[in-house]
N, C-alpha and C positions, 0 to 999 in steps of 0.2 A: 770275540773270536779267541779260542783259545792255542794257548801253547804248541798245541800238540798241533792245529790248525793251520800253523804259519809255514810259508816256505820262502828260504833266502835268494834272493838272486844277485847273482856277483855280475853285471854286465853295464861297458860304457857307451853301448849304441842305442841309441833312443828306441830306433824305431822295433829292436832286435827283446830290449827290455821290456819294449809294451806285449809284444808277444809271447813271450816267455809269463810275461802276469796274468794275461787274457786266459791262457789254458790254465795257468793254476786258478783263477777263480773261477773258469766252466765248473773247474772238477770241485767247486765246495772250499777253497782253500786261498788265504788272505799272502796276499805273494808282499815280502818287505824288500825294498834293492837299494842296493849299493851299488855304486859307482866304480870303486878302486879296491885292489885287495887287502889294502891294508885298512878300509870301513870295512868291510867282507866280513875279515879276520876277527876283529873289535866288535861287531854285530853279533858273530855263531859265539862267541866266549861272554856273550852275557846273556844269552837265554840259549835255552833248545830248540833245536828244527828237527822235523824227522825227516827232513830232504833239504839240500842246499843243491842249485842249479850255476854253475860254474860257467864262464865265457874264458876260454885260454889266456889272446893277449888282452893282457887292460892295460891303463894309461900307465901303472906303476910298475909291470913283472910281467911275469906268466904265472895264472894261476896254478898251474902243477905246481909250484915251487909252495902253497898255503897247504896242500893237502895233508902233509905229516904233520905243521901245526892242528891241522882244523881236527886230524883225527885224535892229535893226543887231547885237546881242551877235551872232547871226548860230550859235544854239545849236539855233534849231527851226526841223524839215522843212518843215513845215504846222501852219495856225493853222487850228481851226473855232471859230468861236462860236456860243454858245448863248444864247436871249434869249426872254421874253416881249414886247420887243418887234419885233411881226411885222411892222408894219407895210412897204410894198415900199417907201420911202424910210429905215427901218431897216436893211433887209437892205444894200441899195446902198449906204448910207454904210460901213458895218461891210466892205463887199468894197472900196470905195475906201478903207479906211484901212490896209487889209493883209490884213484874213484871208482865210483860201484858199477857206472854206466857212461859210454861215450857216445854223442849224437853228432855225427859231421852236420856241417851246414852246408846248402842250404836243406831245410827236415818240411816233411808236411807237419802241419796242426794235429791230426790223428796220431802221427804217430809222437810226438810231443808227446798228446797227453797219455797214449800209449804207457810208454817210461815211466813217467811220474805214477801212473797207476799203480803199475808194477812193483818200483823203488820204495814207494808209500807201503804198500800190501808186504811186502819184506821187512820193512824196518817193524811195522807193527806185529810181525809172528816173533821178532827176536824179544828174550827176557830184558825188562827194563833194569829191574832190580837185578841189587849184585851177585851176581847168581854165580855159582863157580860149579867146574866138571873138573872132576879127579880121577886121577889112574894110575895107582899106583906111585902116590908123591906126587907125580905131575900136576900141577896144580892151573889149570885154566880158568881166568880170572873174566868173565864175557865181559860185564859192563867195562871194569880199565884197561878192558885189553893188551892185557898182558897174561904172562904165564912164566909158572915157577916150577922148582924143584926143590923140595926143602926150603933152607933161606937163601938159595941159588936165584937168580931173575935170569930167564933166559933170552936174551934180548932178539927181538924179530920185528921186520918190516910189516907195516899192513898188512900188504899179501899174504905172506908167508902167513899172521897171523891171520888170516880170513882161511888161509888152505886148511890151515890147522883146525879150524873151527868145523869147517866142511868135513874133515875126518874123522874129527872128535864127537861130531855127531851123527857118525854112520860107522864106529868103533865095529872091527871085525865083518865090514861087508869090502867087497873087491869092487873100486871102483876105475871106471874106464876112464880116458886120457881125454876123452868128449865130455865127461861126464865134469872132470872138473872144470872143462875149461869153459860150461856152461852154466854151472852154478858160482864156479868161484870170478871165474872173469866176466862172465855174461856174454862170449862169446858163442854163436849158434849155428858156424861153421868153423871147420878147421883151417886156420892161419898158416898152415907146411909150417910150423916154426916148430923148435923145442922149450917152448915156455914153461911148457906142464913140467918136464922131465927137468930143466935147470933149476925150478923153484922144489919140488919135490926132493932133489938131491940136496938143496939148500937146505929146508927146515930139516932134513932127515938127518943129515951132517951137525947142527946146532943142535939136535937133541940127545942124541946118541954122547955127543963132546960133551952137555952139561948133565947128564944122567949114567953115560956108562952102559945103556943099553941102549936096544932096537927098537924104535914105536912105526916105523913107515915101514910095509917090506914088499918087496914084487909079487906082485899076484902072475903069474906063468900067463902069457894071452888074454888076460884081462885087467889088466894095470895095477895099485896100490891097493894094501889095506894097511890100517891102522889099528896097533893094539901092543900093549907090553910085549916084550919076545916071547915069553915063558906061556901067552895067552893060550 
């Protein structure tokens, strides 16, 4: 089996862990687990996964508190987590700290392998290799996830850089406030929150401060575009 084949699973419940491996090897895929997050952690930072499967509390933390590591080792595709708790200001914290998908528990098997399908099929369209988008200086760096200006680093959260990513690759189209909150969060109703509009003024505020200029601007009735001001 190879590399590309494996998928990590962070969970301390027996019977929750056999489950979680059962769908990854339906779908063709060699499932490795860990127990605690700090094996989790130690696991994703000596090889690659294109999907790590996440259980909130374990015996050591809460896994939201791994995801800023796990994204900088910069080892995994996509992060889902898994959690009893459902709550819609759970989910949303857990997608604003990094992961790509949240599945309350208790989930059927369908849709389990649903996710993973999905998570898989996303990580595999994104460039492996160090692939960098430029605009004008701005320098976006895909595989270390990062982005520059000059010899400026402009320093951004996951999200933020995932929203930026979502922009940067639909430069000068107006996208709606569903649209992001569907590709960048994976959400496929609307939450009544202002998630879109607080992270949107965020990265917009950080770029403009380390550039000097406008890259995010109001689209009048249909939400954001993205592009140099002078575009």
């Amino acid at each position: 089996m190879t590399e590309a084949g494996r998928i990590l699973i962070v969970e301390d419940d027996a019977d929750m862990a056999r489950a979680l491996a059962e769908a990854c090897s339906e779908l063709g895929y060699c499932p490795v687990l860990e127990t605690t997050c700090a094996a989790g952690l130690a696991t994703a930072k000596a090889s690659p996964f294109p999907l790590a499967i996440l259980d909130r509390m374990m015996p050591d933390g809460d896994s939201i508190d791994m995801l800023a590591e796990l994204r900088h080792a910069g080892t995994i595709g996509a992060i889902l987590m898994v959690s009893a708790l459902a709550h819609a200001g759970h989910r949303s914290h857990g997608l604003d700290r990094g992961a790509d998908d949240y599945l309350a528990k208790p989930f059927a098997p369908e849709e389990l392998r649903a996710r993973i399908r999905a998570l898989v099929r996303r990580t595999k369209a994104q460039p492996m290799d160090n692939d960098f988008l430029v605009f004008d200086g701005l320098e976006i760096r895909v595989k270390a996830r990062t982005v520059h200006h000059g010899q400026d680093h402009i320093p951004l959260s996951p999200k933020e850089f995932e929203l930026l990513m979502y922009f940067a690759t639909h430069a000068g189209t107006p996208l709606s406030r569903m649209q992001l909150l569907e590709h960048v969060w994976n959400l496929h109703f609307d939450p009544q929150t202002n998630v879109v509009d607080v992270h949107v003024g965020r990265l917009r505020r950080k770029l403009e401060q380390h550039t000097n200029r406008a890259w995010i601007h109001t689209a009048r009735g249909a939400g954001y575009w993205f592009g140099p001001e002078d575009a």
